[in-house]
C-alpha positions as CSV (number, residue, x, y, z in Angstrom):
1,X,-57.3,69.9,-87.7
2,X,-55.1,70.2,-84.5
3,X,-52.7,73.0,-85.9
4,X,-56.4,74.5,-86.1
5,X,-57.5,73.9,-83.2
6,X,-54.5,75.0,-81.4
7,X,-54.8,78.3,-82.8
8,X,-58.5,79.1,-82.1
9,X,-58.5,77.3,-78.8
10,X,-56.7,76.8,-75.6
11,X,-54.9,73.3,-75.5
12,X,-55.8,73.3,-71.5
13,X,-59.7,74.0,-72.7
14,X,-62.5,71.3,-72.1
15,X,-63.5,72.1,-75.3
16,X,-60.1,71.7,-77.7
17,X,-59.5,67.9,-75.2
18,X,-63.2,67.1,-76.4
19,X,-62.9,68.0,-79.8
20,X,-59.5,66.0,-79.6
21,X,-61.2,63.2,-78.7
22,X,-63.2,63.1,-81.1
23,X,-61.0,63.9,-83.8
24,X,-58.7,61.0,-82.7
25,X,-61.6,58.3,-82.2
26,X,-62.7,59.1,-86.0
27,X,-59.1,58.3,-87.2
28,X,-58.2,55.7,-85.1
29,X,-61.7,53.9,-86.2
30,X,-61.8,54.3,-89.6
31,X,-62.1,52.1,-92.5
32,X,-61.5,51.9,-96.1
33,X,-64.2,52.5,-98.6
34,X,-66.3,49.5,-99.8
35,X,-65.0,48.6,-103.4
36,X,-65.5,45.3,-104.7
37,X,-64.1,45.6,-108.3
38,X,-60.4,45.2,-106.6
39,X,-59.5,43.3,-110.0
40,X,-59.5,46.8,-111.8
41,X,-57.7,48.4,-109.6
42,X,-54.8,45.7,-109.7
43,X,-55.3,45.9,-113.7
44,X,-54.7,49.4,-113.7
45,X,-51.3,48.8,-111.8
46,X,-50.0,46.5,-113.9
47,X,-51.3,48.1,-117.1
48,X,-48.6,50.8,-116.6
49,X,-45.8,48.7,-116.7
50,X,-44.5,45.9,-119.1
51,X,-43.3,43.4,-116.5
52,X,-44.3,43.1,-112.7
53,X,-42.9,41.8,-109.5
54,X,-44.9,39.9,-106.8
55,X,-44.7,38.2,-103.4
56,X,-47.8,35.9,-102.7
57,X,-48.0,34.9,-99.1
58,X,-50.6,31.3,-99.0
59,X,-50.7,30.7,-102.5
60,X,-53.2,27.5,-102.0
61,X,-52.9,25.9,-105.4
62,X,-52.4,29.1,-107.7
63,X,-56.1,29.1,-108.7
64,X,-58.8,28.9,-106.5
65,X,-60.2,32.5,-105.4
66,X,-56.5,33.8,-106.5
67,X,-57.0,37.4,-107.9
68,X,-53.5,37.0,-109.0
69,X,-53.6,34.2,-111.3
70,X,-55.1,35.5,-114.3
71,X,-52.5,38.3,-114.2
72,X,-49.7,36.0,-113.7
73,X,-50.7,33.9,-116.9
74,X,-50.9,37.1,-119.2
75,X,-48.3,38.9,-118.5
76,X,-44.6,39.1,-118.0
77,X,-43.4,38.6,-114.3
78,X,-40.9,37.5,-111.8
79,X,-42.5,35.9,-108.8
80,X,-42.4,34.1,-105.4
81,X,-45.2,31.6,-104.3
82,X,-45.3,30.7,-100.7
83,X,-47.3,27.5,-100.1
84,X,-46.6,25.5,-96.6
85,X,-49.5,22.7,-97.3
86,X,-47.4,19.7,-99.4
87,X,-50.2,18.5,-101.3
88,X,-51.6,22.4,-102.4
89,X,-48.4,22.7,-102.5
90,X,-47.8,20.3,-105.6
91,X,-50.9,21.5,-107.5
92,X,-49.8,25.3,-107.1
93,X,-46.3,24.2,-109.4
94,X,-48.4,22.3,-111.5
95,X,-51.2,24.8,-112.8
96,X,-47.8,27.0,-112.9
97,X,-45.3,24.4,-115.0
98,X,-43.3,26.2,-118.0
99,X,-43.9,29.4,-116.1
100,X,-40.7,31.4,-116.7
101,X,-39.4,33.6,-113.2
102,X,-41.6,31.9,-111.0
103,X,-40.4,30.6,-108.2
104,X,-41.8,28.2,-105.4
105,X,-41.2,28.0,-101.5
106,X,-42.9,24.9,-99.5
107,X,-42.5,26.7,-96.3
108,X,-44.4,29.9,-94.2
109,X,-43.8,33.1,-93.6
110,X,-43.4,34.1,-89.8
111,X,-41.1,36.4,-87.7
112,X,-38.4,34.0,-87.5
113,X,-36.2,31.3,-89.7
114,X,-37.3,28.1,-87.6
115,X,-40.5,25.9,-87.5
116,X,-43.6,26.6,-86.2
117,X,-46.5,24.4,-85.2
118,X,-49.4,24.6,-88.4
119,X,-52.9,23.3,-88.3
120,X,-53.7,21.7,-92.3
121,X,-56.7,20.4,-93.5
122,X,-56.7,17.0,-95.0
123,X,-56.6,16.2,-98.6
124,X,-59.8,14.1,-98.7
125,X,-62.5,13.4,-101.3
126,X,-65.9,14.2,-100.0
127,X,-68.3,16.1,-102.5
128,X,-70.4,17.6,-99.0
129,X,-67.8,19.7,-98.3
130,X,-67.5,23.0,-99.3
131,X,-65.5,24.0,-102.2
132,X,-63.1,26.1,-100.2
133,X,-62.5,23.6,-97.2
134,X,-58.8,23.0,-98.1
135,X,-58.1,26.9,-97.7
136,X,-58.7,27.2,-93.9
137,X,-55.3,26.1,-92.9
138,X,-53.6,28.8,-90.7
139,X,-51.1,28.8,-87.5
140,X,-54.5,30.0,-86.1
141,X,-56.2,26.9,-84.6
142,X,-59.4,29.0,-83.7
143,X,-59.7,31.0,-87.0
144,X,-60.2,27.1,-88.6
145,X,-63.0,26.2,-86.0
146,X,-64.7,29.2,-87.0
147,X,-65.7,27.5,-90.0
148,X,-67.5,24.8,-87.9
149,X,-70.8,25.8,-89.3
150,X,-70.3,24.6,-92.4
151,X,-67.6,21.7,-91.6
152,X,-69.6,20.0,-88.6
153,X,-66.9,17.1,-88.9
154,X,-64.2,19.5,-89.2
155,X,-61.7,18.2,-85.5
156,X,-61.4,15.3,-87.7
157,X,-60.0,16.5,-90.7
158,X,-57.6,19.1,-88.9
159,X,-53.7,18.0,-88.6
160,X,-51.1,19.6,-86.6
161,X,-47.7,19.8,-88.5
162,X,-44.3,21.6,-87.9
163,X,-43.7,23.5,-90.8
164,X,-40.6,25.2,-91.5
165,X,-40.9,29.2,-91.2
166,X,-38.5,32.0,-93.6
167,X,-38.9,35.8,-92.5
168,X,-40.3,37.8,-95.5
169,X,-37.3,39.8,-95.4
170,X,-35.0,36.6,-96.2
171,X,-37.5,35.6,-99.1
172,X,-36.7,39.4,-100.2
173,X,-32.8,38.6,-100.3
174,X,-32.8,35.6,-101.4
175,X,-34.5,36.2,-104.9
176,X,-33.2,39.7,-105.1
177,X,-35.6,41.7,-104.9
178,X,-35.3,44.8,-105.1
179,X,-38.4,46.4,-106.2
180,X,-41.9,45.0,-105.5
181,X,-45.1,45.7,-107.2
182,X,-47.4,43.5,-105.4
183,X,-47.4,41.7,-101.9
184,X,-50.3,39.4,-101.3
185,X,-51.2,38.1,-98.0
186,X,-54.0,35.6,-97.3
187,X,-52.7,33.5,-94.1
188,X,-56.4,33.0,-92.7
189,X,-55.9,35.4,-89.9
190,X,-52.5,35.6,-89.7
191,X,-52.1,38.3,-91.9
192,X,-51.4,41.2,-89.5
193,X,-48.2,39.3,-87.7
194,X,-46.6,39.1,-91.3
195,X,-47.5,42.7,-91.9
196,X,-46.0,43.9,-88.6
197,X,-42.6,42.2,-89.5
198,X,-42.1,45.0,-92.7
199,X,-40.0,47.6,-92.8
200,X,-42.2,49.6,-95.1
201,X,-39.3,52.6,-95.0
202,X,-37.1,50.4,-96.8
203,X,-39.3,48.5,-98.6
204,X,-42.6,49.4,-99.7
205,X,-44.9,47.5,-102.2
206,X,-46.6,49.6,-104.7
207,X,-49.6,47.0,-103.8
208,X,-50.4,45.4,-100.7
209,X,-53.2,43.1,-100.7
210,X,-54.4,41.2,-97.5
211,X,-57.4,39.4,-96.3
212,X,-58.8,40.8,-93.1
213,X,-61.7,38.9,-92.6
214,X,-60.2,37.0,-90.1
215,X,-58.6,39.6,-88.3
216,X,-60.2,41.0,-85.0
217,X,-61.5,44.1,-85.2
218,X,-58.8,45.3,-83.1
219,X,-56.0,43.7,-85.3
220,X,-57.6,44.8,-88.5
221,X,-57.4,49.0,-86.8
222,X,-54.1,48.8,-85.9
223,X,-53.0,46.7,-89.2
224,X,-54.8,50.1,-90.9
225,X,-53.4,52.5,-89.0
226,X,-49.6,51.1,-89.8
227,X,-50.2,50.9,-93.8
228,X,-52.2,54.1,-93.7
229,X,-48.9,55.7,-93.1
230,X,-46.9,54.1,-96.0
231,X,-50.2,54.3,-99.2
232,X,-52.1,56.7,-100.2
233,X,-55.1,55.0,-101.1
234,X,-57.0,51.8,-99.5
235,X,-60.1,49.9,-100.4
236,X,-61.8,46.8,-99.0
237,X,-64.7,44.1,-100.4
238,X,-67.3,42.7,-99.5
239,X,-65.1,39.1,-99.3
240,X,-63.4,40.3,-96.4
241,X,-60.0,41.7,-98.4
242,X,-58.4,45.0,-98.1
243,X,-56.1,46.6,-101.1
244,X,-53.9,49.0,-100.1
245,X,-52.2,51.4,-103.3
């Protein structure tokens, strides 16, 4: 549309910085189509080839809401679960044990090899509470709180813990990857700060799946406006996750 522009109207016109504007407020606003059948899409992916590669980014215990799990169990795959909660930790190896190429990481995913102050929910038995309650832990103390509404005791089960932090590019070279066919990210808002840390010129998923519900509005534009660059196609649900393809 600029080349366009530039040829029908003079760049120093009112008209061509309006339409400009306008053009540039559109694409720097936009969002993905609503699609909320991302399961097909990711069975179409793998469908095409007879083994897959993945990186999953807050695995919680392999199971719960994972759209990767059934995939995992049916087909052929090398992996990498990353899982800093111990005891989610434990069940994620578990409901994976005499898995072949899967391989487990008790630590998070940040910008830096170090530690890094992480806020965990408590392992407690409490049938009020909702069934997702143990998948709000985050580096994000106020995307937890959030969930207030529905946890009114929720202060009291949060714990503070230094976990130790891997860059996702050290995960890449220490398992060898060197193709990828899916990276999953669901860090309960932290999503974009992993996402900003990829090279995607040097290494690109085929899939990149992340939640966004717990991005700001302004995050979740400028994380789309990075990976718009780098896929061709994008879709988001209604659960608050965006697949990128």
């Amino acid at each position: 549309m600029k080349n366009i522009l530039k040829k029908i109207i003079k760049k120093e016109s009112a008209l061509y910085k309006w339409l400009s504007h306008v053009y540039n407020f559109k694409s720097a606003y936009w969002k993905p189509l609503i699609e909320n059948d991302i399961r097909q899409i990711l069975q179409n992916h793998i469908n095409q080839t007879s083994e897959f590669t993945f990186i999953q980014i807050g695995s919680n215990d392999g199971k719960s809401n994972d759209p990767l799990h059934d995939f995992i169990k049916s087909n052929n795959c090398k992996g990498v679960f990353i899982e800093p909660v111990p005891y989610l930790f434990e069940r994620l190896k578990q409901n994976y044990k005499n898995s072949l190429n899967l391989f487990f990481e008790n630590i998070a995913i940040a910008d830096e090899n170090s530690f890094k102050d992480f806020y965990t929910i408590k392992e407690v038995k409490d049938n009020t509470l909702p069934s997702w309650y143990n998948q709000l832990s985050s580096f994000r103390l106020e995307t937890i709180m959030s969930h207030k509404y529905y946890i009114p005791n929720l202060e009291q089960l949060i714990e503070k813990q230094s976990v130790p932090t891997l860059t996702l590019q050290t995960i890449i070279e220490k398992y060898e990857i060197k193709h990828l066919d899916i990276l999953h990210v669901d860090t309960e808002g932290y999503d974009f700060e992993i996402i900003k840390t990829i090279d995607f010129q040097k290494f690109c998923p085929s899939i990149l799946m992340f939640e966004h519900q717990h991005l700001s509005e302004k995050e979740y534009y400028s994380c789309l406006r990075m990976v718009r660059k780098y896929f061709r196609h994008l879709r988001r649900n209604s659960d608050g996750d965006t697949i990128c393809y």
